[in-house]
C-alpha positions in Angstrom: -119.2 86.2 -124.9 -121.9 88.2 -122.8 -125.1 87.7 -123.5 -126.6 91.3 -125.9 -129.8 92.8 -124.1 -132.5 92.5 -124.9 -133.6 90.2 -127.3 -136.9 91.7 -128.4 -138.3 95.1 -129.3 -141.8 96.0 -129.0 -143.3 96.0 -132.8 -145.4 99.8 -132.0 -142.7 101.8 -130.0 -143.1 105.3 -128.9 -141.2 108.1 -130.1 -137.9 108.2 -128.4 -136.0 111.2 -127.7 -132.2 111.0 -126.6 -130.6 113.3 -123.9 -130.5 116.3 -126.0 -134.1 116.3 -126.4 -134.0 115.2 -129.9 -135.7 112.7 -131.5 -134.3 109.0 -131.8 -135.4 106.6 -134.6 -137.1 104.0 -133.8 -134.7 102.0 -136.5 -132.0 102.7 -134.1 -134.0 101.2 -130.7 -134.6 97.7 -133.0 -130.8 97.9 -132.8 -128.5 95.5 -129.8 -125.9 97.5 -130.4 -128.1 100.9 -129.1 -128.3 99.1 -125.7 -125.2 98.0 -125.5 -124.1 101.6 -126.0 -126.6 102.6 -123.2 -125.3 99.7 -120.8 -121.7 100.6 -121.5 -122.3 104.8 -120.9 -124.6 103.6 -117.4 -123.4 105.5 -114.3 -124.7 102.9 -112.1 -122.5 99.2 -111.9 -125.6 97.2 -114.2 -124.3 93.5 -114.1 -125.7 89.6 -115.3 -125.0 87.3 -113.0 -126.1 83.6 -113.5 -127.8 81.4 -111.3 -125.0 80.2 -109.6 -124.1 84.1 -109.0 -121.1 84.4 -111.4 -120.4 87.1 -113.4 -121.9 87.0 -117.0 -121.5 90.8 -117.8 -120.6 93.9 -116.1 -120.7 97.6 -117.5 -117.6 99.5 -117.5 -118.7 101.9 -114.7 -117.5 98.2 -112.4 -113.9 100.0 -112.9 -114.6 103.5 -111.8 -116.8 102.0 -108.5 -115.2 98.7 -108.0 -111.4 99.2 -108.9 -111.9 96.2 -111.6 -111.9 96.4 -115.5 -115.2 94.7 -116.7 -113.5 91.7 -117.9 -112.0 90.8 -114.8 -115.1 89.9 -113.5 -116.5 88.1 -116.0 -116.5 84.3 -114.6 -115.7 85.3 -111.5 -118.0 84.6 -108.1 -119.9 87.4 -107.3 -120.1 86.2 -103.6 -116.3 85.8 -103.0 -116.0 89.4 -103.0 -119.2 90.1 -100.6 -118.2 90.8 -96.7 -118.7 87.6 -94.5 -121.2 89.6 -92.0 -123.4 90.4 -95.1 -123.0 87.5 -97.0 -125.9 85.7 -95.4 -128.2 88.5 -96.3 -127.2 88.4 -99.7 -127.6 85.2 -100.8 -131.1 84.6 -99.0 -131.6 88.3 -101.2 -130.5 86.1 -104.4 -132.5 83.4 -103.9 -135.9 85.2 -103.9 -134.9 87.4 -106.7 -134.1 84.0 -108.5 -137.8 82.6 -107.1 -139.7 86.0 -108.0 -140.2 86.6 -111.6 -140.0 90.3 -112.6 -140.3 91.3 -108.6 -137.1 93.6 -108.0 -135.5 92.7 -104.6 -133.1 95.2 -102.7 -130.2 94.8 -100.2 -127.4 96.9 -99.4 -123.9 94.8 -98.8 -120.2 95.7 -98.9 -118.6 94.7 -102.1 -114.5 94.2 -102.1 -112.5 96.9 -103.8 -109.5 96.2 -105.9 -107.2 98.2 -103.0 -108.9 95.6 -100.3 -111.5 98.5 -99.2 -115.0 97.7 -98.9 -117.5 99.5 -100.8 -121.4 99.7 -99.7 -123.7 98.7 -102.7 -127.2 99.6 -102.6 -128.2 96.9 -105.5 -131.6 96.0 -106.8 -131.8 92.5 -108.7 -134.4 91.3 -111.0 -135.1 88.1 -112.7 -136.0 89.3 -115.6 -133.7 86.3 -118.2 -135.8 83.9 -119.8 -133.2 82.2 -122.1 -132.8 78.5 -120.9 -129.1 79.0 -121.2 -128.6 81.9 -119.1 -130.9 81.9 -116.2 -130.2 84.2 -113.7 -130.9 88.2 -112.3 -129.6 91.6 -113.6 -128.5 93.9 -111.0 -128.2 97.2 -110.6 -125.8 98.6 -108.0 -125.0 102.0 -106.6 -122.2 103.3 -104.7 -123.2 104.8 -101.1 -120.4 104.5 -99.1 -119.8 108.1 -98.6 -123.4 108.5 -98.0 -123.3 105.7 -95.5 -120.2 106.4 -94.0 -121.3 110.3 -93.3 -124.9 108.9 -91.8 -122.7 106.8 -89.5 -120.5 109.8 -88.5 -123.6 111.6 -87.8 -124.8 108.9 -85.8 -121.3 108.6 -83.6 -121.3 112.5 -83.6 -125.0 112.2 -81.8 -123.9 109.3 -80.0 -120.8 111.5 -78.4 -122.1 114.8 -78.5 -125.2 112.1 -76.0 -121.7 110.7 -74.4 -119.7 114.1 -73.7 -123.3 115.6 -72.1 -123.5 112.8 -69.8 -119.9 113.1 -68.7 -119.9 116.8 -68.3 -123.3 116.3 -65.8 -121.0 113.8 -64.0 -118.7 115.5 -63.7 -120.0 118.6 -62.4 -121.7 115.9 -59.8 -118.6 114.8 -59.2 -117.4 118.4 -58.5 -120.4 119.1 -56.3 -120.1 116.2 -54.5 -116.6 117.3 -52.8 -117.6 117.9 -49.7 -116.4 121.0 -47.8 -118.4 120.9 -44.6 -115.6 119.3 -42.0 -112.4 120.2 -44.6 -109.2 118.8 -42.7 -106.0 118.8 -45.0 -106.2 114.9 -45.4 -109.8 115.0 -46.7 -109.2 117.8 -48.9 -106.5 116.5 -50.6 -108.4 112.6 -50.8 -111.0 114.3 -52.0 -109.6 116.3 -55.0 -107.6 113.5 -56.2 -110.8 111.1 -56.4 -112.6 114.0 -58.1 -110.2 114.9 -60.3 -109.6 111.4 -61.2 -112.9 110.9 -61.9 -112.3 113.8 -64.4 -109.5 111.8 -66.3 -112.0 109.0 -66.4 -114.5 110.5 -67.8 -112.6 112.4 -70.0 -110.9 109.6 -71.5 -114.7 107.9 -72.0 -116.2 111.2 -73.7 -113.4 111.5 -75.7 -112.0 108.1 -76.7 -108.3 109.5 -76.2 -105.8 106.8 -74.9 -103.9 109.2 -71.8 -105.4 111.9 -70.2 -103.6 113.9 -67.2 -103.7 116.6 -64.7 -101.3 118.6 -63.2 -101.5 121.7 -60.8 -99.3 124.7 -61.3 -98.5 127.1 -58.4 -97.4 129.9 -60.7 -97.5 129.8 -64.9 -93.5 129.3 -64.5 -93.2 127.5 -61.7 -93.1 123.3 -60.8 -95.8 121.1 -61.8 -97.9 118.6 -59.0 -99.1 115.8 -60.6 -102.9 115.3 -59.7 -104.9 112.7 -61.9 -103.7 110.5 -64.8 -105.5 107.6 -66.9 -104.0 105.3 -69.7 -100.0 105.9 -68.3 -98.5 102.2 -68.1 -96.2 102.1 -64.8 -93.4 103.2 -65.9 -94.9 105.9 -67.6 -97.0 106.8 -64.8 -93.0 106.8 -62.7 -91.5 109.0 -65.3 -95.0 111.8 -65.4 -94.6 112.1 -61.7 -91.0 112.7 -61.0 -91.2 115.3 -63.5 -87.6 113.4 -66.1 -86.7 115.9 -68.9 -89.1 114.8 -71.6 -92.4 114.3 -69.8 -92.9 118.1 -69.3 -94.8 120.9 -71.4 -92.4 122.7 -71.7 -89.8 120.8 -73.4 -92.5 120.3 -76.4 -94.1 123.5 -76.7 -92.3 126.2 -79.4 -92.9 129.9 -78.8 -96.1 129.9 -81.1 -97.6 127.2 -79.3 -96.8 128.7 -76.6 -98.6 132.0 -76.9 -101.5 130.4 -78.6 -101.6 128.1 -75.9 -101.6 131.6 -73.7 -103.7 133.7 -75.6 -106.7 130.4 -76.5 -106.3 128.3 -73.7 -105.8 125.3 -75.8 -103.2 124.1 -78.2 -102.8 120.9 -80.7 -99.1 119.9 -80.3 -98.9 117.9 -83.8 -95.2 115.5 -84.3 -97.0 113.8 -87.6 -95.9 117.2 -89.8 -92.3 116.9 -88.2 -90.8 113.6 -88.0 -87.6 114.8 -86.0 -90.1 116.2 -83.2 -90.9 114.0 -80.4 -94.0 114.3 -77.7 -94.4 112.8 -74.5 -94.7 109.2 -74.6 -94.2 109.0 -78.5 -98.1 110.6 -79.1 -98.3 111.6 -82.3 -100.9 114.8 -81.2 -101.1 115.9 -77.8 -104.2 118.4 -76.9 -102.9 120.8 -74.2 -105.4 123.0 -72.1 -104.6 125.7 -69.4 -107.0 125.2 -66.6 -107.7 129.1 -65.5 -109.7 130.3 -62.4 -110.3 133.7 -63.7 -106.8 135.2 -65.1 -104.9 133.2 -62.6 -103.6 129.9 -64.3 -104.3 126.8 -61.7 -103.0 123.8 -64.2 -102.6 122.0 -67.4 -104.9 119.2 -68.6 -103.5 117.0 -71.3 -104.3 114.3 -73.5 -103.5 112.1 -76.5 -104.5 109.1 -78.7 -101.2 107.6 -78.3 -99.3 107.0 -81.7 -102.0 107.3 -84.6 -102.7 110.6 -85.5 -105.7 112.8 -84.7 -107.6 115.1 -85.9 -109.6 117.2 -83.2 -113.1 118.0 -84.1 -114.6 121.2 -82.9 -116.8 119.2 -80.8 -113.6 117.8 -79.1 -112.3 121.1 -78.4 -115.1 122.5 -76.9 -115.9 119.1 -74.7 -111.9 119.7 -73.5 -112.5 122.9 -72.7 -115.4 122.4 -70.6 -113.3 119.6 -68.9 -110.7 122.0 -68.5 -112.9 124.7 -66.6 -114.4 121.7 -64.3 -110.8 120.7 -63.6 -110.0 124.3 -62.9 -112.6 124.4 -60.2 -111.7 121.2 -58.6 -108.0 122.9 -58.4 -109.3 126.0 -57.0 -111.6 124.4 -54.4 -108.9 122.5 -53.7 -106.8 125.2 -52.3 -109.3 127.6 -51.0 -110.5 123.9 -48.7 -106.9 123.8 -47.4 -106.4 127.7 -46.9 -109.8 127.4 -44.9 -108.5 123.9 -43.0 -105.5 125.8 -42.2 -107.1 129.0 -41.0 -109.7 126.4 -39.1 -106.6 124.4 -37.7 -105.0 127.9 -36.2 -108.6 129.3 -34.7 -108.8 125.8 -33.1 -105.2 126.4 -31.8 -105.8 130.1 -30.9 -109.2 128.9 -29.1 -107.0 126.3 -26.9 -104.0 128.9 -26.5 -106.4 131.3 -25.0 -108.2 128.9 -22.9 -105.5 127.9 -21.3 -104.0 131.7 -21.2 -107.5 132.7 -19.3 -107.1 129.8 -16.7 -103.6 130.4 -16.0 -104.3 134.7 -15.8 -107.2 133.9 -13.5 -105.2 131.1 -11.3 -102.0 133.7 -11.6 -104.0 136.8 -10.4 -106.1 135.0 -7.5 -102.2 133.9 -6.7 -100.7 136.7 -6.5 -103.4 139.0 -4.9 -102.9 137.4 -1.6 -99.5 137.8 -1.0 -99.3 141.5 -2.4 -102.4 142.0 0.0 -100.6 140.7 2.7 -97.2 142.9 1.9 -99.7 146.0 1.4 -101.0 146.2 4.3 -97.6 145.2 6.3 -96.2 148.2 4.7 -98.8 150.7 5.7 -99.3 149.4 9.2 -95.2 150.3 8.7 -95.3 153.5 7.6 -98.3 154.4 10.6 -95.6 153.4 13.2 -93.2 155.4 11.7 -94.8 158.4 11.7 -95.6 157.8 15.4 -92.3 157.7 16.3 -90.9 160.3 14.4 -90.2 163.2 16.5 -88.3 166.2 14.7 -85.9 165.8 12.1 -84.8 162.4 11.9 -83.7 162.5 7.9 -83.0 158.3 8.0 -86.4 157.9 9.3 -88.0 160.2 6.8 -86.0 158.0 3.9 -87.5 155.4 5.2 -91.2 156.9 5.0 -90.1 157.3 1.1 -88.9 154.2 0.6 -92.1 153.3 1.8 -94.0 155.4 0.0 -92.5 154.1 -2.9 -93.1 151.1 -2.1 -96.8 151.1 -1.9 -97.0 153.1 -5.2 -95.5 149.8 -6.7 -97.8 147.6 -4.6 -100.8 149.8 -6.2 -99.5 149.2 -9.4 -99.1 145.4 -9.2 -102.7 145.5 -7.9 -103.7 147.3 -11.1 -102.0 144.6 -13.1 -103.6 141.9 -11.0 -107.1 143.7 -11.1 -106.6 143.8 -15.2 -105.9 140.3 -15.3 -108.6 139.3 -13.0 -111.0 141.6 -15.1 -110.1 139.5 -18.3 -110.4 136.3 -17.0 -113.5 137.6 -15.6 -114.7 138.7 -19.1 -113.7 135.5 -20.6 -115.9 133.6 -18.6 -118.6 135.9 -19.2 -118.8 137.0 -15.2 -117.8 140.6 -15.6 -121.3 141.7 -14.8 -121.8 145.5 -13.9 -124.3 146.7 -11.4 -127.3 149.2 -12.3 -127.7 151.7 -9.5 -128.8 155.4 -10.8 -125.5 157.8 -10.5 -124.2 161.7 -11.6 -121.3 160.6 -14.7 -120.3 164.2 -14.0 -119.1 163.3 -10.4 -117.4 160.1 -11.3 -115.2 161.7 -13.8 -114.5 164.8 -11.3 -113.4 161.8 -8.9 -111.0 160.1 -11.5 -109.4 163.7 -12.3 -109.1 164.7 -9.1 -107.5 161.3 -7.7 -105.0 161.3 -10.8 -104.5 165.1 -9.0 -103.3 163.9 -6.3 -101.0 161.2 -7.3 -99.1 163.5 -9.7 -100.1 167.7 -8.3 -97.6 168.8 -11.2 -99.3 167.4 -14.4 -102.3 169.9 -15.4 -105.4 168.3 -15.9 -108.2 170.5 -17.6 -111.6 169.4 -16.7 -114.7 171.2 -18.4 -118.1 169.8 -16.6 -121.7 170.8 -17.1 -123.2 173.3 -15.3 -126.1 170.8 -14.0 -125.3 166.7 -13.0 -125.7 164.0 -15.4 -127.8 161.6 -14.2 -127.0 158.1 -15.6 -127.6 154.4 -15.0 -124.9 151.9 -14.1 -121.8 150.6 -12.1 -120.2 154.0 -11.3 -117.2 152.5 -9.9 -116.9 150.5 -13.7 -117.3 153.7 -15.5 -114.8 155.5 -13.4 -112.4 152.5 -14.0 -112.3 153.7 -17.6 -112.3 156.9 -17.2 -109.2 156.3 -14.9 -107.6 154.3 -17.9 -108.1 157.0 -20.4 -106.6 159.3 -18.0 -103.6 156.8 -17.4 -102.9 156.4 -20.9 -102.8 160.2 -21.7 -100.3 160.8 -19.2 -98.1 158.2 -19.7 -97.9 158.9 -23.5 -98.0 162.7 -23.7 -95.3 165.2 -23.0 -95.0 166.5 -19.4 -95.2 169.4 -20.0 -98.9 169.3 -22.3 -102.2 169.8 -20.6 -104.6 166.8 -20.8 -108.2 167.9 -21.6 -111.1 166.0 -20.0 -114.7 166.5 -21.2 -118.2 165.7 -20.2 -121.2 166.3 -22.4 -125.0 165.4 -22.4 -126.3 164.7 -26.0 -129.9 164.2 -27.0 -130.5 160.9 -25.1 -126.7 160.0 -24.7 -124.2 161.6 -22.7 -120.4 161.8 -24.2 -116.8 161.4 -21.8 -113.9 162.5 -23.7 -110.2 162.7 -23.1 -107.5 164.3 -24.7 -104.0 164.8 -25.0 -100.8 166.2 -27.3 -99.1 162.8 -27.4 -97.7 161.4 -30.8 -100.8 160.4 -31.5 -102.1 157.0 -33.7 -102.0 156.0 -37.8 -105.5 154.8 -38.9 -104.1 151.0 -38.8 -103.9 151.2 -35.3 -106.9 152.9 -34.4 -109.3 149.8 -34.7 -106.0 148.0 -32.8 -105.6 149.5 -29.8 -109.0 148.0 -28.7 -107.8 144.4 -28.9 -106.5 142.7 -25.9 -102.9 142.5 -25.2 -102.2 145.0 -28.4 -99.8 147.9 -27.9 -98.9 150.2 -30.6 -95.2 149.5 -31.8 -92.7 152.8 -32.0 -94.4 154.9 -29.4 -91.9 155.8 -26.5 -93.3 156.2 -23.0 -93.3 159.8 -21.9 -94.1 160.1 -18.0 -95.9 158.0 -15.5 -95.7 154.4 -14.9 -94.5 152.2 -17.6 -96.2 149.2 -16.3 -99.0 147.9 -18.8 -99.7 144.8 -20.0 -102.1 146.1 -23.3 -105.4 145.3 -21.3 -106.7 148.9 -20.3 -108.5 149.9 -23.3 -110.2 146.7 -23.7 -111.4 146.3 -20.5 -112.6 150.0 -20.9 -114.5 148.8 -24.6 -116.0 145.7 -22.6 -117.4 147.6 -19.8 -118.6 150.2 -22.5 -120.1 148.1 -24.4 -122.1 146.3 -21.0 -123.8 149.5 -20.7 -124.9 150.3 -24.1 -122.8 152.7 -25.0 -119.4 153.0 -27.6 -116.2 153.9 -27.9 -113.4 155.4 -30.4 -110.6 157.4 -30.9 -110.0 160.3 -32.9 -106.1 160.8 -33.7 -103.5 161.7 -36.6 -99.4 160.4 -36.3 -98.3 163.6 -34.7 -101.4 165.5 -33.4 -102.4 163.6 -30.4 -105.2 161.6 -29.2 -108.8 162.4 -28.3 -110.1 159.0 -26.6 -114.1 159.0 -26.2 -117.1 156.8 -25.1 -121.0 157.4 -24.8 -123.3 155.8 -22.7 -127.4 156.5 -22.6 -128.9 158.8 -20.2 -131.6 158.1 -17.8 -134.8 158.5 -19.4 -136.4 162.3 -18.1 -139.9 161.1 -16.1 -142.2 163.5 -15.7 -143.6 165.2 -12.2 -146.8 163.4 -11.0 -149.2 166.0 -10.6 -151.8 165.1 -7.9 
C-alpha cells in the first residue's frame, strides 16, 4: 500500500482557505485523507520513489502526462523508463537528493511514454521521508515538452534563417564571381554550370531538401535544358536529362497549379492528399519555382525531400524564391555572355574579312592601274594619229575615232573605280591625308559643274554661286572629288529630263555645298545608310549616266568631309528627290594691318 502523507500536523495551524476563498477547518487539515485528496487532484506528476528509485506512489495526473494509470507504476523502476543519454544525469541528480536532507535538487530528463514517445520532465526531488521503512525522495515533475520542443524549433529556425543568409551571400558571390571579361562560348557555358551548380548545392544545404534541380526554358512552352542537379542517383540523373515522360513539370502540374504557379511564381505540388498521383522520382511534395528575368520566364528550379512529406515553412518559401531570382540571373547572364561572345566572335571575323578585303583592294588597284595606264595612253596617242591622217570624209575612220572615244570614256571610268578603291585602302590605313593650301570653294564647284558640262552638254545643270569668292582652307582637288560625286550620283539617278540644282553658300563661319536632284529619292532607313562603304540602296533603278559603281562614292566623300572639319547629310522623302549637302569652315577674316 502507499505510504499516506504526511504523518504529522503542526499542533497551532493557520487558518486555511480552500480555492474558493473560503475558509477550511483546521479539523479537516489534521485529516490524511485531505492530502490524499490534494495529491490525487495535483496537476503536476507528484511521485515517492524509494531509495533504490522504485516507484512507491504516483498521483493520477502520471496517466494524463505519462500514458500510465498510477498503479502501473507502482514497483516499477523509475530509471528503466529514463533515456540512456540522460540517465547519467539523473541518477548522479538522485544521489544528492538522497545525500541532501530537505535541499530540493532539479534536472530535466526525458521520461518514456506509454506510445514509446519521450516526454521532457522538468522534476524537482526532495528527501524529505524520515520513516526507516521508506527512505527515499518525493518528486515533483512537470511536463515541458512542447515548451522544449518550440525553444528548439526556435533555435533551428535561427540556426537556418543564420544558414539560408550565408548561402544567399554565397551565392550571390558565386554569381558575381562569373567572370565576363574574355566571354568565349566554352567559358560561358563552364562557367554557368559551376555557378549554377553551386546554387543546387547550396540550396540543398539551406534548405535540407534531398534533390534540388535546374533547368533553362527557351520559351514558357517550349523544351527544357537541364543545367544543375544535386541528390539525383545515376539513373535518375539519365532519366532528368533526356527529358522520359514522367520526369517533366508538366506531366505533374493540374491547371490550378498551373496558373498559381503562373500568377505566384511558386507552387507546392503535394501526392500525400492523393495517393493515385505520382511526382517525379516518387517525392511526396515537390516545390516548383519559375525563375523570371523581368516578365520573361528563363527556367524552373525544383526540389523535394524525397518520400516523407513536407510541410514548407514561410521561411522556406521566401529562401526559394530568393534562390529562384539568383538562378534567374545566372540564366540570364548566361545568354546575354554568349549573345555578346557571338557578336565578339563575328566583329573578330568582320575585322579579319576587312583586313584582308583592304590588302587585296589596295594590291588589286596598284594592279590594275598599270596596265589601264598603259592602254590609256596607247589609245590616245591612237586617236592623235588618226586625226592626222584624216583628210575629208573618211566615215570608217571617223567610226574608228568613236570607237575610240568610247573607249577612253570606259578607260576613265575603270580609273574612277581604281581611284575609289585606292582611296579606301588608303583610308584604311589611315594615309588618306589632305593637303591645306588656302583656295575659292566657289571656283572648285564651278570646275566640277562645268567638267560634268562637258562630258554630257544635254543634261542641265543649274549652278547658283555667290556674288563674291569663298575663300577656304584645304585640298581643293579633295573637295572637288566630292563635289564631282554628288554630281555623279544626281545624274545617274534622276530623270534625264530634270534639272540638277547645285548650290554654294557662306554661313556665319561655315560655308554650305549643296546638290540637288528630282530622283526617286531615299526612305529615312537609308539615309544614315548610304554613308557606309560598299552600301547601295536596294530598288532604285539607274536612270542615265554610267552604271558603273561599286557603293564607295559617298563614303569617300563623308571621309574627306569629315578630314576637314566639316559634315555631311542628306535631305530626301521616297518620291521627292534628293538634296545631298556638306559644310566645311571658312577661313578666319584677318584684319588689314594699319601702319
Amino acid at each position: 500500500m502507499p505510504p499516506t502523507f504526511p504523518t504529522a500536523v503542526p499542533a497551532r495551524a493557520p487558518a486555511a482557505s480552500s480555492d474558493s476563498g473560503l475558509p477550511v477547518s483546521t479539523a479537516a487539515l489534521d485529516k490524511p485523507e485531505f492530502y490524499q485528496a490534494l495529491l490525487d487532484q495535483a496537476t503536476d506528476l507528484v511521485a515517492v520513489l524509494d531509495a533504490d528509485g522504485n516507484f512507491r506512489y504516483s498521483s493520477p495526473s502520471c496517466w494524463r502526462i505519462l500514458g500510465f494509470s498510477p498503479d502501473v507504476l507502482i514497483g516499477a523502476n523509475a530509471f528503466t523508463f529514463i533515456h540512456p543519454d540522460d540517465l547519467q544525469a539523473v541518477l548522479a541528480a538522485f544521489a544528492r537528493a538522497l545525500a541532501t536532507s530537505g535541499e530540493p535538487i532539479t534536472a530535466t530528463f526525458r521520461f518514456r511514454h506509454a506510445d514509446k514517445s519521450w516526454r521532457v520532465l522538468e522534476t524537482t526531488g526532495t528527501n524529505r521521508l524520515t520513516d526507516p521503512v521508506v527512505h527515499g525522495i518525493v518528486i515533483n515533475s512537470r511536463d515541458v515538452t512542447d515548451r522544449v520542443q518550440a525553444e528548439a524549433d526556435r533555435n533551428a529556425l535561427r540556426v537556418r534563417e543564420q544558414e539560408s543568409l550565408a548561402a544567399l551571400l554565397q551565392m550571390a558571390e558565386a554569381l558575381v564571381l562569373l567572370d565576363n571579361e574574355a566571354a568565349t562560348e566554352e567559358s560561358v557555358v563552364s562557367g554557368t554550370d559551376a555557378v549554377a551548380q553551386h546554387l543546387v548545392d547550396l540550396t540543398r544545404r539551406a534548405l535540407g531538401c534531398r534533390r534540388v534541380t535546374i533547368s533553362a526554358l527557351d520559351h514558357p512552352t517550349g523544351p527544357v535544358r537541364p543545367v544543375a542537379f544535386v541528390g539525383l542517383t545515376p539513373e535518375e540523373e539519365q532519366t532528368w536529362r533526356s527529358g522520359a515522360p514522367g520526369t517533366g513539370l508538366r506531366d505533374h502540374i493540374t491547371l490550378a497549379e498551373r496558373n498559381l504557379l503562373w500568377s505566384e511564381g511558386i507552387v507546392v505540388l503535394d501526392a500525400s492528399a492523393s495517393p493515385e498521383r505520382a511526382l517525379p522520382f516518387a517525392a511526396q511534395t515537390v516545390l516548383c519555382a519559375l525563375l523570371r528575368v523581368g516578365p520573361r520566364i528563363v527556367g524552373v528550379l525544383s526540389l523535394d525531400h524525397g518520400a516523407t512529406p513536407h510541410y514548407y515553412a514561410a521561411e522556406e518559401l521566401a529562401l526559394a524564391r530568393a534562390v529562384a531570382s539568383l538562378a534567374a540571373l545566372v540564366l540570364e547572364r548566361d545568354r546575354l555572355l554568349l549573345e555578346r561572345a557571338d557578336a565578339q566572335a563575328k566583329e573578330l571575323a568582320m575585322r579579319e574579312t576587312n583586313r584582308r578585303m583592304d590588302a587585296f583592294l589596295a594590291l588589286a588597284s596598284h594592279e590594275l592601274k598599270t596596265p589601264l595606264t598603259t592602254a590609256g595612253g596607247n589609245v590616245q596617242i591612237a586617236a592623235r594619229r588618226l586625226e592626222s591622217v584624216i583628210e575629208g570624209d573618211n566615215g570608217q575612220l571617223a567610226n574608228v575615232m568613236l570607237l575610240l572615244a568610247r573607249a577612253l570614256r570606259g578607260i576613265d571610268r575603270i580609273n574612277m573605280l581604281v581611284d575609289d578603291l585606292l582611296d579606301i585602302s588608303r583610308i584604311q590605313a589611315d594615309q588618306l591625308q589632305p593637303r591645306h593650301e588656302r583656295y575659292d570653294l566657289t571656283v572648285v564647284v564651278r570646275d566640277a559643274v562645268d567638267e560634268q558640262r562637258d562630258l554630257d552638254p544635254t543634261r542641265e545643270l543649274s549652278l547658283t554661286l555667290p556674288a563674291e569668292g569663298i575663300p577656304t582652307l584645304g585640298d581643293p582637288v579633295r573637295i572637288g572629288q566630292v563635289v564631282l560625286n554628288y554630281l555623279t550620283n544626281a545624274l545617274k539617278y534622276s530623270p534625264p529630263e530634270q534639272p540638277i540644282e547645285i548650290g554654294v553658300q557662306a554661313n556665319g563661319t561655315q560655308a554650305r555645298v549643296w546638290v540637288c536632284d528630282l530622283g526617286p529619292g531615299l526612305a529615312p532607313t537609308d539615309q544614315e545608310r548610304v554613308w557606309e562603304r560598299f552600301h547601295r540602296v536596294e530598288g532604285i533603278m539607274h536612270q542615265s549616266g554610267s552604271r558603273v559603281g561599286l557603293g564607295l562614292g559617298l563614303y569617300i566623300s563623308k571621309t574627306i568631309i569629315e578630314q576637314h572639319g566639316g559634315q555631311v547629310g542628306v535631305t530626301s522623302a521616297p518620291g521627292e528627290g534628293a538634296t545631298f549637302w556638306f559644310t566645311i569652315p571658312l577661313v578666319p577674316h584677318t584684319p588689314d594691318r594699319v601702319s
